[in-house]
C-alpha positions as CSV (number, residue, x, y, z in Angstrom):
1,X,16.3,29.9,10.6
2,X,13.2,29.6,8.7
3,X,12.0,27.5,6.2
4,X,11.6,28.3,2.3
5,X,8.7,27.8,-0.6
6,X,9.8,27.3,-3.1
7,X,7.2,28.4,-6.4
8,X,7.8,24.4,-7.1
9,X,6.2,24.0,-3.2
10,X,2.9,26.0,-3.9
11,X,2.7,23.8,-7.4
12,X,3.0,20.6,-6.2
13,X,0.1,21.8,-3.0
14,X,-1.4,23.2,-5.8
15,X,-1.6,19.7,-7.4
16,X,-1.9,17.7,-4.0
17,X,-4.9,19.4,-2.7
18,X,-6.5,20.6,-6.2
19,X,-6.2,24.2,-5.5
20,X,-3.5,26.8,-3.8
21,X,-3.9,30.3,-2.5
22,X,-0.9,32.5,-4.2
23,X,-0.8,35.8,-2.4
24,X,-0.7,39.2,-5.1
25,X,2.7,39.7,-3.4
26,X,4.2,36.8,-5.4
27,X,2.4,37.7,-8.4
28,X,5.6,38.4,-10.3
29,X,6.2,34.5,-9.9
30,X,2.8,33.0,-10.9
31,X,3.7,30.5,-13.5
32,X,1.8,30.1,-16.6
33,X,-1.6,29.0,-16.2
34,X,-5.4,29.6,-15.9
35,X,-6.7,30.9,-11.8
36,X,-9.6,31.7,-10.6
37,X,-9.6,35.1,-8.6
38,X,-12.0,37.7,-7.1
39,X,-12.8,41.2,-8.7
40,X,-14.3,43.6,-6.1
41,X,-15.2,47.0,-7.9
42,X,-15.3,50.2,-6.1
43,X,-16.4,54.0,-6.4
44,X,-12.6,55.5,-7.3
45,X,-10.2,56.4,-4.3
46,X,-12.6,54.3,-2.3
47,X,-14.1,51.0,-0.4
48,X,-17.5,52.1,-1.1
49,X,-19.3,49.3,-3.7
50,X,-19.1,50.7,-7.4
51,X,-22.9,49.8,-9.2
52,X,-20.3,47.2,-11.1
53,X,-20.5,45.2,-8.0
54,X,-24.2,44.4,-8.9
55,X,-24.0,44.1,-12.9
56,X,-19.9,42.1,-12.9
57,X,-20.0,38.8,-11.4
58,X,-17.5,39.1,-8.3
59,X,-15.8,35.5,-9.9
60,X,-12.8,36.7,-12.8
61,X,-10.6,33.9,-14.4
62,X,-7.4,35.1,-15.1
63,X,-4.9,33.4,-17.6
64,X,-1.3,33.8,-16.8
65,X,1.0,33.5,-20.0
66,X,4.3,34.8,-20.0
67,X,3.9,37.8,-17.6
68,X,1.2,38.8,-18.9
69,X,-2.2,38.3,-17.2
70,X,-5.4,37.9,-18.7
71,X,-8.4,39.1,-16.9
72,X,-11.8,38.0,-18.1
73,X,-14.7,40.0,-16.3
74,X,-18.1,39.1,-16.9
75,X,-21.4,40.5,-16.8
76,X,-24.1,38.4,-15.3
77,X,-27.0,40.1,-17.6
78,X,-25.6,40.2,-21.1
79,X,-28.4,43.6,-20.6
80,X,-26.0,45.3,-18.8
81,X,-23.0,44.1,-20.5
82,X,-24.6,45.6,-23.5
83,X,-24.6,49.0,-22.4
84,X,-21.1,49.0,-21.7
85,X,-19.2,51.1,-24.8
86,X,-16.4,50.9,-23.5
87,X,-14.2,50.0,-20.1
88,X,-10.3,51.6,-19.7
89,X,-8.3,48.9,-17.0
90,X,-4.8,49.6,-16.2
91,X,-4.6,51.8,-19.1
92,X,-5.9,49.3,-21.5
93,X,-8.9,49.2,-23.4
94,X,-10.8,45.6,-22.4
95,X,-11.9,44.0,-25.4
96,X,-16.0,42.6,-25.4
97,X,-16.9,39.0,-25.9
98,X,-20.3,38.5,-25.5
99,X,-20.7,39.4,-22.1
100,X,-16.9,38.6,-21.1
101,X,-14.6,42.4,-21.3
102,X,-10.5,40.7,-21.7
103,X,-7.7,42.8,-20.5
104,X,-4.2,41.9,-20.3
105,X,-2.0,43.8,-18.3
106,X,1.9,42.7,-16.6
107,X,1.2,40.1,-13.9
108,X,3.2,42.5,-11.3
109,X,0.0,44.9,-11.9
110,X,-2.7,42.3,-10.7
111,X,-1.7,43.5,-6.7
112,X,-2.6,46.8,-7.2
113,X,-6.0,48.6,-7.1
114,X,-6.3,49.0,-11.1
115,X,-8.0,52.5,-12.0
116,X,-10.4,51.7,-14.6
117,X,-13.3,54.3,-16.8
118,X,-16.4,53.1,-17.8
119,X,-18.4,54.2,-20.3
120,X,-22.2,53.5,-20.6
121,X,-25.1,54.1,-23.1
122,X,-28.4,53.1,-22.9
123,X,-31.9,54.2,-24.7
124,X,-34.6,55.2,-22.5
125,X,-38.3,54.0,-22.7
126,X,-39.0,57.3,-24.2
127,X,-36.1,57.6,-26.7
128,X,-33.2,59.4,-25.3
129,X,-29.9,58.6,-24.9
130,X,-28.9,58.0,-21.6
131,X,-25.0,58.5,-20.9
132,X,-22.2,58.0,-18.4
133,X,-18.5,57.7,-18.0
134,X,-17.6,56.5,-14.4
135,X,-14.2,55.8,-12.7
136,X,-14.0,52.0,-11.4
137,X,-11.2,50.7,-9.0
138,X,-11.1,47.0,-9.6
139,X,-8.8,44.5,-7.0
140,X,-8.3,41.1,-8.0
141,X,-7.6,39.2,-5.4
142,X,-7.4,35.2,-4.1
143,X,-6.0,34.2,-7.4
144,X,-6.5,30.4,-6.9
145,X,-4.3,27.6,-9.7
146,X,-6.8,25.9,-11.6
147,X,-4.3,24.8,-14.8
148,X,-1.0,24.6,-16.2
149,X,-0.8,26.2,-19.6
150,X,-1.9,23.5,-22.7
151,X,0.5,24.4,-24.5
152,X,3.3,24.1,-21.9
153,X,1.9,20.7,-21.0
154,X,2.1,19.3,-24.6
155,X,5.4,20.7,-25.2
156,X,6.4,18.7,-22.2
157,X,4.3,15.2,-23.3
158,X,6.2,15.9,-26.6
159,X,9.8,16.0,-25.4
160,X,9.2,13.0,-23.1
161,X,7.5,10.8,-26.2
162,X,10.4,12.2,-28.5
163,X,12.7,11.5,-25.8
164,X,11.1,7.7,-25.4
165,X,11.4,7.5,-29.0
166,X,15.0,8.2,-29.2
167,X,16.0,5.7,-26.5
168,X,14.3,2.8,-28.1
169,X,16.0,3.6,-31.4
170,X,19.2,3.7,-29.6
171,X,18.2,0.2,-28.1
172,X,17.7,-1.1,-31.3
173,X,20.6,0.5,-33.0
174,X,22.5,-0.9,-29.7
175,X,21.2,-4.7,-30.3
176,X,22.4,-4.4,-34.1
177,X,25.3,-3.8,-33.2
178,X,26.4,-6.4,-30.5
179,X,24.6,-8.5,-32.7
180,X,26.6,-7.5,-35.7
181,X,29.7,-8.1,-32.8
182,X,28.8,-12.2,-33.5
C-alpha cells in the first residue's frame, strides 16, 4: 500500500515551504493561481536551441484560472520584441504587451511541446525589409505555486466576515430574546 497526495497536500507544502514543484502530469489539477515556470524554445521537431532561446527570457509566469492557463513570455530587449509581428502558440495568436506576448491555452496543454510560428520584420541599415516566419516548439516546464487567485481569496475573506457578521447578529438577536424571557 502506498501513500496518497492529495492536491490539498502539494498546497499546504506549497504554503509551508513557500514554493512546490507540480509536475505537467498533474497539470489538469493545478488550482487557480499565478506559477512561475520555465520556457525552453526549440528549432521544430527538435532539442536544438531556437534563436528565441537568446531574445525570450527562459523565466514565463503563468496564471491559472479556471482551466485556462495564461502564459506570459517575455522579451529581454523590448528591440527584439519589437520585431516580432506576430507569434501562433497552441493555435492561438499571443497578444503583445510591451515586451510581454499572452497566450491562454487549456491547462492540460501546458505538458506538451506547444508548436508555435513566428513571424519577424525588421528594417535594415540600408532600408529593406528584412522578413521571416519560423516554427518554435516551446515546453513549459517546473511550473512552481507562487499565489492563490485574488479573487478566490477575497471571495473567501468575504464569506468568513459575512459569516462572522451573521453569528454576532444571531448573538444579539439571541440575548434579546432570553432577555425578553425576564
Amino acid at each position: 500500500s502506498g501513500a496518497m497526495l492529495l492536491h490539498s497536500d502539494v498546497v499546504n507544502a506549497a504554503s509551508t515551504t513557500g514554493s512546490a514543484t507540480v509536475t505537467t502530469t498533474a497539470a489538469s489539477s493545478l488550482q487557480n493561481g499565478s506559477y512561475t515556470a520555465t520556457a525552453n524554445f526549440h528549432k521544430s521537431g527538435t532539442s536544438e536551441d531556437s534563436i528565441m532561446s537568446s531574445m525570450v527570457n527562459s523565466q514565463a509566469d503563468v496564471i491559472i484560472k479556471n482551466q485556462t492557463a495564461t502564459i506570459k513570455l517575455t522579451f529581454g530587449e523590448s528591440s527584439n520584441a519589437k520585431m516580432v509581428q506576430s507569434w501562433i502558440i497552441d493555435g492561438v495568436e499571443a497578444t503583445k504587451d510591451g515586451q510581454t506576448f499572452n497566450v491562454s491555452i487549456p491547462v492540460g496543454d501546458l505538458g506538451k511541446t506547444l508548436q508555435s510560428t513566428v513571424h519577424v520584420e525588421a528594417v535594415l541599415p540600408n532600408g529593406s525589409v528584412f522578413t521571416e516566419t519560423q516554427p518554435v516548439d516551446i515546453n513549459v516546464t517546473d511550473l512552481k505555486f507562487v499565489a492563490r487567485d485574488p479573487e478566490e481569496v477575497a471571495a473567501e475573506e468575504k464569506a468568513k466576515a459575512d459569516a462572522a457578521a451573521k453569528a454576532k447578529a444571531d448573538a444579539v438577536k439571541a440575548a434579546a430574546a432570553e432577555k425578553a424571557k425576564q
